[in-house]
KOLVEXTOR-336012 format. One line per 2 residues: number of its first residue (from 1); their letters; for each residue x, y, z of C-alpha. Coordinates in steps of 0.5 Angstrom, whole numbers. Layout:
// KOLVEXTOR-336012
NUM) A) X,Y,Z  ...
//
This chain:
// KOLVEXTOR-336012
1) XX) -109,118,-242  -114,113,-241
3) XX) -116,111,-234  -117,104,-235
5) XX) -109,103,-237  -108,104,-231
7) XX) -107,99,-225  -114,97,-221
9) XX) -112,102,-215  -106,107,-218
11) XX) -105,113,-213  -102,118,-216
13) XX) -95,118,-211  -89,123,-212
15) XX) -83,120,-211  -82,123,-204
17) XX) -89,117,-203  -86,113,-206
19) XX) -79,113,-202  -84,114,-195
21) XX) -87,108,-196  -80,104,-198
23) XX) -77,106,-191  -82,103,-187
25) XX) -83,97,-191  -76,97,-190
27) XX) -77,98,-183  -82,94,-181
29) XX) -77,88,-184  -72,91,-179
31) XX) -76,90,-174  -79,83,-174
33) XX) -72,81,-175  -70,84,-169
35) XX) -75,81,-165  -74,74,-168
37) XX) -67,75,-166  -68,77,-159
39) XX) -73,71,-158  -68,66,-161
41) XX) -61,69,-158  -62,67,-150
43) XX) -64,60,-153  -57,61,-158
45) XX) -54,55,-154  -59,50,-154
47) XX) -60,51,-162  -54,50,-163
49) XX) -54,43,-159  -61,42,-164
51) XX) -57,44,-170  -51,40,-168
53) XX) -54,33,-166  -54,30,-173
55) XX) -46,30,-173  -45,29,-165
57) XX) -49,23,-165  -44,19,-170
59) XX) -37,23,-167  -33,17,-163
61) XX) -34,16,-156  -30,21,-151
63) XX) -30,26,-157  -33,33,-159
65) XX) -33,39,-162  -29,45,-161
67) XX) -28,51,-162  -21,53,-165
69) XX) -22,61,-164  -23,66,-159
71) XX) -29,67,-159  -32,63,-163
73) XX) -37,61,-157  -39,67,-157
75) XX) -40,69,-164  -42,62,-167
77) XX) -49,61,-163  -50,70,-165
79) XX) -49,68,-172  -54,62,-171
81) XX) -59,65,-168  -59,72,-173
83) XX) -59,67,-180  -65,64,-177
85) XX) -68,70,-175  -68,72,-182
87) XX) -71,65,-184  -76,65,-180
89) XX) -78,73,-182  -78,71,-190
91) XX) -85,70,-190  -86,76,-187
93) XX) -81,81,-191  -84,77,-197
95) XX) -89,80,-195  -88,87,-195
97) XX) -84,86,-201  -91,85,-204
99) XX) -94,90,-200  -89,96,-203
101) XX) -91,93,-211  -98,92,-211
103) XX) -102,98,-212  -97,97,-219
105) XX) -101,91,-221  -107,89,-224
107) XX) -111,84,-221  -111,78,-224
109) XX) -103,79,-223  -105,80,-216
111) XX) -108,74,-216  -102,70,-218
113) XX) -97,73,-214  -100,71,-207
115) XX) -100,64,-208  -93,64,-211
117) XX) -91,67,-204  -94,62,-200
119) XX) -91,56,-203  -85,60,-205
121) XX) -84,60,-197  -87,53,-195
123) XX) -83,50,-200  -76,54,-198
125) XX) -78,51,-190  -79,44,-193
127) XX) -72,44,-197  -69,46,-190
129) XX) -72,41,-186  -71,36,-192
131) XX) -63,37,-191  -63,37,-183
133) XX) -67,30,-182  -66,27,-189
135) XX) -59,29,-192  -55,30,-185
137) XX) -55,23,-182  -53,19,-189
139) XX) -47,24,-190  -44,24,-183
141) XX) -46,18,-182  -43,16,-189
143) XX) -36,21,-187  -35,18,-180
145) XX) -34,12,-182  -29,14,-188
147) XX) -25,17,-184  -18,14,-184
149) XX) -16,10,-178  -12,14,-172
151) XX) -16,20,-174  -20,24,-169
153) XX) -26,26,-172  -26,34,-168
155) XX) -30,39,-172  -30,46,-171
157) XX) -36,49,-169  -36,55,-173
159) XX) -34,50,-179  -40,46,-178
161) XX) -45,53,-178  -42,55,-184
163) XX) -44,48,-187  -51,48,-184
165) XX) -52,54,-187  -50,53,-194
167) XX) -53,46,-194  -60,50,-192
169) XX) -59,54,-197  -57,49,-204
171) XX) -63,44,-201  -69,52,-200
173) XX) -66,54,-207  -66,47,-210
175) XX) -75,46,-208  -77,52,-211
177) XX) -76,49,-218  -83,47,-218
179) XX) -84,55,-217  -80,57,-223
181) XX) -82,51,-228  -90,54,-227
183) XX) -88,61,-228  -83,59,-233
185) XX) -89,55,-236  -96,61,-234
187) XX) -91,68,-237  -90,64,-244
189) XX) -83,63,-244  -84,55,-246
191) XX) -89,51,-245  -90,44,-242
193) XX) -88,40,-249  -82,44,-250
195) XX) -80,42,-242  -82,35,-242
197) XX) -77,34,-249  -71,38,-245
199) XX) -72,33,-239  -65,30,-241
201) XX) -62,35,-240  -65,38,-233
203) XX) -64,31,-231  -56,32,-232
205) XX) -56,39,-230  -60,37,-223
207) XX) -54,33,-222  -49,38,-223
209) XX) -51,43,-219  -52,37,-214
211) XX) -45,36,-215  -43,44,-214
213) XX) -47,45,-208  -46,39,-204
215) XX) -40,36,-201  -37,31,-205
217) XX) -40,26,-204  -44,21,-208
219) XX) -50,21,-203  -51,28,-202
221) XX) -51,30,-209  -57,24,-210
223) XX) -60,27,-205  -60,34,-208
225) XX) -61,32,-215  -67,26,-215
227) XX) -71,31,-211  -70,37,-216
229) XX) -73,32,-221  -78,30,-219
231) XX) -81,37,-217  -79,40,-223
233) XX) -84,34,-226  -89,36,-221
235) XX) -88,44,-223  -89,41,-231
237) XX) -96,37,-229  -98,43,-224
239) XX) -97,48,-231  -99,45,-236
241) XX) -105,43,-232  -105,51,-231
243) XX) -105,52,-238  -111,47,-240
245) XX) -116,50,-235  -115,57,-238
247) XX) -117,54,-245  -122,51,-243
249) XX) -125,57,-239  -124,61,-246
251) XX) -128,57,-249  -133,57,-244
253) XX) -133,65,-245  -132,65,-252
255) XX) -139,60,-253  -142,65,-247
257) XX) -140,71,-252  -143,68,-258
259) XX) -150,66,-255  -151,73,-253
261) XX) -155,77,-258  -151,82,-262
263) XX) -153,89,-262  -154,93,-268
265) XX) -150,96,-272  -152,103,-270
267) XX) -152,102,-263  -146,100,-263
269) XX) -143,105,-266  -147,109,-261
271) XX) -143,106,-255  -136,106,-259
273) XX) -137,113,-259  -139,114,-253
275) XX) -133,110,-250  -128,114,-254
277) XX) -131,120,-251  -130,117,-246
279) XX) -123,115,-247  -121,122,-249
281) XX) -123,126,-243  -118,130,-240
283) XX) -113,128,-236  -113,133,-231
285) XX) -110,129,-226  -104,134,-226
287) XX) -108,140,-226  -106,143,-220
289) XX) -99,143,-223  -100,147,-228
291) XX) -104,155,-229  -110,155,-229
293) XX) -111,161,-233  -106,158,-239
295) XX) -110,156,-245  -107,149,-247
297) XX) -112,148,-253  -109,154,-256
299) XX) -103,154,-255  -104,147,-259
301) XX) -107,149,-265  -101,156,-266
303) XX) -96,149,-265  -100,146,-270
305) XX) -102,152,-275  -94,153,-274
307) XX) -92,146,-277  -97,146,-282
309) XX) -94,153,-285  -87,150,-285
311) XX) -89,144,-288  -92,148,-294
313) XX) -86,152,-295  -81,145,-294
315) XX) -86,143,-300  -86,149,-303
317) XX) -78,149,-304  -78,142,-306
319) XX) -82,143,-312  -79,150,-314
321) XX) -72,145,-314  -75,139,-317
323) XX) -78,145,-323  -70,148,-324
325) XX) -68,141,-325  -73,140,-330
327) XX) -71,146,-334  -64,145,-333
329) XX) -65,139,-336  -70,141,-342
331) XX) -65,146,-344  -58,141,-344
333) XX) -63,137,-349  -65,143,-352
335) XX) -57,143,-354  -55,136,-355
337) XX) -60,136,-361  -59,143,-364
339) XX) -51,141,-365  -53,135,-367
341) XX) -58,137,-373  -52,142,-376
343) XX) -45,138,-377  -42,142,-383
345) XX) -44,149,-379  -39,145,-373
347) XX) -34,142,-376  -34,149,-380
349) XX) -33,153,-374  -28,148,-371
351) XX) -25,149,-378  -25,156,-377
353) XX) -22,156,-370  -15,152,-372
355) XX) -10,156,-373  -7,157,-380
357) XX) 0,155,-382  5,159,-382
//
């Protein structure tokens, strides 16, 4: 095997390595966890309230949340503080994913997976901080007063997290579409036309994820959706942009290349074949697993003298068949054509073998 099929910094590893090297990627994502926990949880009480201000700002005078379980007041501002330890530590195990896999990329892959990683978290943070300032006081704002008369709005505190939480979520997801238009674009799935025709149909498809992700309500769901578009056109602006700078640069390579004097015939059959003896050099990168004392190169060509004589005698036997057949079919002619050059001898004989009457 050639080297130069290899990635760029390739490391023979045993499984062993490898499985290593995963353990304390893992472990170091623990850990940061851990710690953004133990900082956050002592502040879990005034996170919440921070958290919660968007829906108790329109709550009725003289009312407030509850907590409908016995340990809810314990237990919310825990859950809280852990999901946000693990929002807060994503950039960072991003980045340990990307630690793990790198050696196994080439480099100009490399070079795209850190901005991906980059923009994939800032966009993620931005989608949440879009639904906390933007989308929570428009639609608890718009629920609090849909409320029928004699009702008393009291949510539940654990509710409430469970809806921040989910809300994060759809909002992070729904700004990663530019991320996935320009990767759809770069690995040549589609390309920029092919989406710019399909804009109707992303359009309406924004509007039903809108619809499945937010509570429903047509203010949310808006809110959802319109941003989806419009970062799905910044994504198909930002890849076809991608996609005429690469041309461009070929085109500049390819009139580079052909300026350049062209070599001769002779010297570049001399470099070819020097770069395929290159090439063919011997992989001794396992040669500390094998013995040392064993001839490979014989062995090889006892295999191949082997296969060369059992395809002489397949041959062999093929024709001495394809021969009997040959004969045997000459002779079955032999005698169609002496039976019918003697009819009366035939018909004589056939004559001869009736039995006479009685």
């Amino acid at each position: 095997m050639s080297n130069s099929a290899l990635p760029p910094q390739d490391k023979e590893m045993t499984l062993v390595q490898h499985l290593l090297d995963l353990k304390s990627s893992l472990t170091r994502g623990i850990l940061a966890i851990i710690v953004f926990f133990l900082i956050l949880f002592p502040f879990a009480n005034d996170i919440y309230t921070y958290i919660s201000e968007p829906l108790t700002r329109y709550l009725p005078e003289g009312t407030s949340m509850i907590a409908t379980a016995v340990a809810s007041p314990f237990l919310t501002p825990f859950k809280l503080s852990f999901v946000l330890a693990i929002y807060l530590a994503m950039p960072f195990l991003l980045y340990q994913l990307w630690r793990f896999i790198a050696p196994a990329l080439y480099k100009h892959e490399r070079q795209l997976v850190a901005p991906i990683l980059f923009f994939s978290s800032f966009l993620f943070y931005s989608g949440g901080l879009f639904a906390y300032y933007v989308v929570f006081p428009l639609v608890f704002g718009f629920l609090s007063q849909t409320a029928p008369e004699g009702v008393t709005i009291a949510t539940d505190i654990s509710l409430y997290l469970d809806f921040v939480i989910k809300m994060f979520f759809a909002f992070g997801m729904a700004f990663e579409v530019p991320i996935v238009t320009v990767l759809l674009i770069l690995t040549g799935w589609t390309s920029p036309d092919k989406m710019s025709h399909a804009r109707p149909y992303i359009i309406v498809g924004a509007f039903v994820l809108g619809m499945l992700l937010t509570p429903p309500d047509i203010i949310s769901q808006t809110l959802l959706a319109v941003p989806m578009w419009l970062l799905f056109e910044v994504g198909l602006l930002v890849g076809a942009w991608v996609i005429k700078r690469r041309k461009t640069d070929n085109n500049i390579n390819a009139e580079d290349d052909s300026e350049e004097p062209q070599p001769s015939t002779k010297s570049t059959y001399q470099t070819d074949s020097a770069n395929a003896k290159d090439d063919m050099v011997f992989d001794n990168r396992y040669a500390d697993q094998v013995d040392d004392d064993f001839d490979w190169d014989e062995e090889f060509d006892n295999i191949d003298s082997e296969m060369s004589k059992l395809d002489r005698e397949y041959e062999s036997r093929k024709q001495t068949k394809k021969d009997a057949e040959a004969d045997a079919n000459d002779s079955n002619k032999t005698e169609s054509n002496a039976v019918a050059d003697n009819p009366d001898q035939n018909e004589a004989s056939g004559t001869s073998d009736k039995p006479k009457d009685k």
